[in-house]
N, C-alpha and C positions, 0 to 999 in steps of 0.2 A: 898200274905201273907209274909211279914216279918216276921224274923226267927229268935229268939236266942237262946241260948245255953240248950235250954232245950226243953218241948213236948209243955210247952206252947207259942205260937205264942206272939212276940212283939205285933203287931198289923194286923187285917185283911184285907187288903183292895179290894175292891169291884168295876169294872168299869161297868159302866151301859151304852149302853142300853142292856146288858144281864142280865134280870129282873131274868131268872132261876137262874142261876150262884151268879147275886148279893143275892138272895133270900138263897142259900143253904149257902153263905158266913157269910151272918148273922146269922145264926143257930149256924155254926162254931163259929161264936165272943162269943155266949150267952151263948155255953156248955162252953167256953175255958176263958171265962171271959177276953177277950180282946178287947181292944178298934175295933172300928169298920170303916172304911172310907170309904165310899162309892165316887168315882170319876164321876163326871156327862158327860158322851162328849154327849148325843143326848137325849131328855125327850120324852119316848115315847107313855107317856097318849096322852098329844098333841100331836103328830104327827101321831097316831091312828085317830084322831078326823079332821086333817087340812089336811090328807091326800089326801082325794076324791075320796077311798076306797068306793065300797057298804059296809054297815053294819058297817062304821067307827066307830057312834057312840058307838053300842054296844062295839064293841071290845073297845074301848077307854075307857069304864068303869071298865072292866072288869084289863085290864092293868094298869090305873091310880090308884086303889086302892091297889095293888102289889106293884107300882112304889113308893105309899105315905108309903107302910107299912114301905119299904126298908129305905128310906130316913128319916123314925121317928129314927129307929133303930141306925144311924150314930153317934157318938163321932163330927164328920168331913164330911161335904159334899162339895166336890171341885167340881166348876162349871167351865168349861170353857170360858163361856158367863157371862158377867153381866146381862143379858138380863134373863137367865135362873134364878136368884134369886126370882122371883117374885113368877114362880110356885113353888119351894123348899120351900119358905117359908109358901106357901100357904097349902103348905103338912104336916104344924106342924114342921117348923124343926128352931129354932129361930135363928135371923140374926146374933148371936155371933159365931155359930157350919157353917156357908156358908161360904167357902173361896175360891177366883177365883185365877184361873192358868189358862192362857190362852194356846191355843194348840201351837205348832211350827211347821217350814217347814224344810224339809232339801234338798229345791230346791236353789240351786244357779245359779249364773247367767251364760250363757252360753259362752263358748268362741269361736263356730262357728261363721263364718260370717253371719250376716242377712242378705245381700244381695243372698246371695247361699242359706240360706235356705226358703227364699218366692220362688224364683226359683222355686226351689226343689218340695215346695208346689203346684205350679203354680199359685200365688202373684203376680201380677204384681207392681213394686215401685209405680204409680202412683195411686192405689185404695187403700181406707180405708178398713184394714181388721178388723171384729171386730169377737173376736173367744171365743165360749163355751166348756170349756173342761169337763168330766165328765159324770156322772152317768145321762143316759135319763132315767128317770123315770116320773111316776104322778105329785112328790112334785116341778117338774122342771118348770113343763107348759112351754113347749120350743115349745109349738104353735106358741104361743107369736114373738117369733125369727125368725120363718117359715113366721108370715105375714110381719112381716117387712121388710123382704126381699122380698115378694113379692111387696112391696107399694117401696123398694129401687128405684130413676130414677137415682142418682147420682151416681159416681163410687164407690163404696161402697160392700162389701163382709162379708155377714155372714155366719162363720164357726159354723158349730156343729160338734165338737168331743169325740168319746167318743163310750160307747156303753149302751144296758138298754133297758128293757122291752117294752120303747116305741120309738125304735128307728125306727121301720118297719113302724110303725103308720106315724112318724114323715116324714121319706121320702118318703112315697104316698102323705100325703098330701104336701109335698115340689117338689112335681114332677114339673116338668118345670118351675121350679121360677130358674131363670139364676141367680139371685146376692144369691145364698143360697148352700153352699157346705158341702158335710160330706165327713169325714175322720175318720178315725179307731183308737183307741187309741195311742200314742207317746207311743215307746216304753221309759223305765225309764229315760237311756241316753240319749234320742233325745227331752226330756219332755220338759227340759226349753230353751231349743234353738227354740221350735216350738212355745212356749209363747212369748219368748223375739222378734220372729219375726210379734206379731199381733202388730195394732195400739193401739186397745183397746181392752182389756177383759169383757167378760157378764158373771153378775151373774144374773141368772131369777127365781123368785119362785111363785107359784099361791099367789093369793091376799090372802086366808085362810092361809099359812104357815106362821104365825106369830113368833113365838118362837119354834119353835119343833125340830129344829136341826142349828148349824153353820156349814154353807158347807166348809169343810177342803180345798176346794180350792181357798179359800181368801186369806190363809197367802201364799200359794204357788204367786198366782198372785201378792202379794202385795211385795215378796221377789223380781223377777224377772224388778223391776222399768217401770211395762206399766200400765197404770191406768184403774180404773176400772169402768166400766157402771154395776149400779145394779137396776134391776127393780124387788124392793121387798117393803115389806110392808114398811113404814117410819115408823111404831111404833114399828119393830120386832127387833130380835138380830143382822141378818144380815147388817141391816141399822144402827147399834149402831155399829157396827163392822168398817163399812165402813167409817162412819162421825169421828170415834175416831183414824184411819188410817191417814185420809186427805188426801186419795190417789185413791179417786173416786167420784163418784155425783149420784144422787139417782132418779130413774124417777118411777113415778107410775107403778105397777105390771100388768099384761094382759090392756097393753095399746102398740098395735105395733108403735102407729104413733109418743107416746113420745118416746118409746125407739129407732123407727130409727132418730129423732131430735137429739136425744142426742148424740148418733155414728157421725154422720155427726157434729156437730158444732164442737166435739173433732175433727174429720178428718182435721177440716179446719182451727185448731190451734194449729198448735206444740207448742208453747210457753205451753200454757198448760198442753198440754198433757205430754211434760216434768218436767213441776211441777209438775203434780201430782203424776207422775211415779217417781220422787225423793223424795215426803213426802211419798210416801206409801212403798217406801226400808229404808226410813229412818226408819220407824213405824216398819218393820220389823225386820230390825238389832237391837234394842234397844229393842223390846219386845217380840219377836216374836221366839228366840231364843231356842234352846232345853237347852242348860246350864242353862240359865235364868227361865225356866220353871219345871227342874228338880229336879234342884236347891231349887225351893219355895216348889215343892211337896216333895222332902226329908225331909227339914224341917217341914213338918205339918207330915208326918209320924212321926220322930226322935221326936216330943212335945206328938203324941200321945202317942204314944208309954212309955212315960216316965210317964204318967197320971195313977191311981190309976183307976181300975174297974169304970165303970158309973160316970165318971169323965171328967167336956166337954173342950173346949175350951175355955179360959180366953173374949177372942175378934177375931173378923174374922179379914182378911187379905185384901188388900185392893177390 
């Protein structure tokens, strides 16, 4: 909530996905007659539903008409995805009041040596490491990565790092697949020197997670210059993410045998793999920014803020 000099709030704003929060925040804008913002980072009607949750759908009902109430309510709804405008709009909210600010990283690049830190790992220089950092969960399907490793014959290494409810699942069934290793979370400092030391980065989501969240650790991978493998849907936000970066390539979702193709033909071309890890730091620095992004969101508060009661936005932003 912004704040000026009186009991009435400039402007309320709202981050979703806390449907409670965002809900009681709107009450707040409707007693106090102020404009209302609601900020998108994850839409959780869909991702109720693309989950793979029992009883998804139900609860997905149940959430998505919360989610749509929330989002009529808005003056302003800031998406972080372009990919996400399709459902906002689909929730009654018209495409003048949707305005995208995309997230940023504040991983920079490491100044350990990569050779000390594959070491350190136990990387050998000559194998292709390709490494998943983050959240094991359902929405990951990091099966997916488990068989590819098992079908790996060439020197090749998939990392899974990270920790998440299916991380126990994931190492039984990765039990004796030799090219397949877990590692426990990088602590903050050691984050991007353990990124900057893979060949390639994986992003994995189930075929069904079409739009229902942008996994925060794109822009991370995309700051750090290693390019990225993502096997997610090609019509979701991920894959819009990725192709508008130019700092990765996109293989079919729960397919082990494109995704270890694709690890391997990056393994067996640096030239590559250093373009792509230079347009995806480029994509980073220039858009990816927190200045650049806090920057556009102060100004959509600071216009709101300046608007008369039930008074919207002239034209969205790009």
């Amino acid at each position: 909530m912004v704040a000026g000099g009186s009991a009435r709030p400039n402007v309320v704003l709202a981050v979703v996905p806390s449907l409670a929060g965002a809900a009681a925040a709107a009450r707040i804008a409707q007693r106090s007659k102020a404009p209302f913002v609601v900020w998108v980072q994850d839409l959780m009607g869909p991702a109720a539903s693309q989950s793979g949750i029992a009883g998804g759908g139900r609860i997905a009902r149940a959430t998505a008409a919360l989610e749509n109430w929330v989002l009529r309510q808005a003056s302003d709804v800031v998406v972080v995805s372009a990919a996400f405008r399709q459902y906002v709009s689909a929730a009654g909210v018209p495409d003048k009041r949707i305005q995208l600010v995309p997230n940023w990283t504040h991983v920079r690049n490491s100044e350990q040596n990569r050779a000390h830190v594959r070491q350190r790992l136990g990387w050998a220089e000559d194998e292709v490491v390709a490494l998943h950092s983050g959240n094991m969960g359902l929405k990951q399907g990091l099966e997916n990565i488990v068989e590819a490793a098992r079908r790996a014959e060439h020197p090749v290494r998939l990392v899974l790092m990270g920790d998440g409810n299916q991380r126990s699942t994931l190492e039984a069934l990765g039990r004796n697949v030799h090219r397949l290793q877990f590692l426990p979370p990088a602590e903050p400092g050691d984050f991007p020197a353990v990124l900057g030391a893979a060949d390639v980065l994986l992003l994995n989501e189930r075929a069904s997670a079409v739009d229902m969240s942008l996994p925060s650790k794109l822009t991370s991978y995309l700051s750090v210059g290693v390019p990225v493998v993502a096997a997610v849907p090609a019509d979701g936000g991920t894959a819009a993410e990725v192709r508008r970066s130019g700092g990765g390539v996109l293989v079919a979702p729960e397919d082990p045998t494109a995704l270890l193709d694709a690890i391997e033909r990056l393994g067996s071309d640096p030239e590559r793999r250093a373009a792509l890890g230079i347009a995806g730091a480029t994509h980073a620095r220039e858009h990816l920014t927190a200045d650049a992004s806090l920057t556009a969101l102060t100004d959509i508060l600071v216009a709101a803020g300046r608007r008369r009661p039930g008074e919207h936005c002239a034209a969205a932003s790009n």
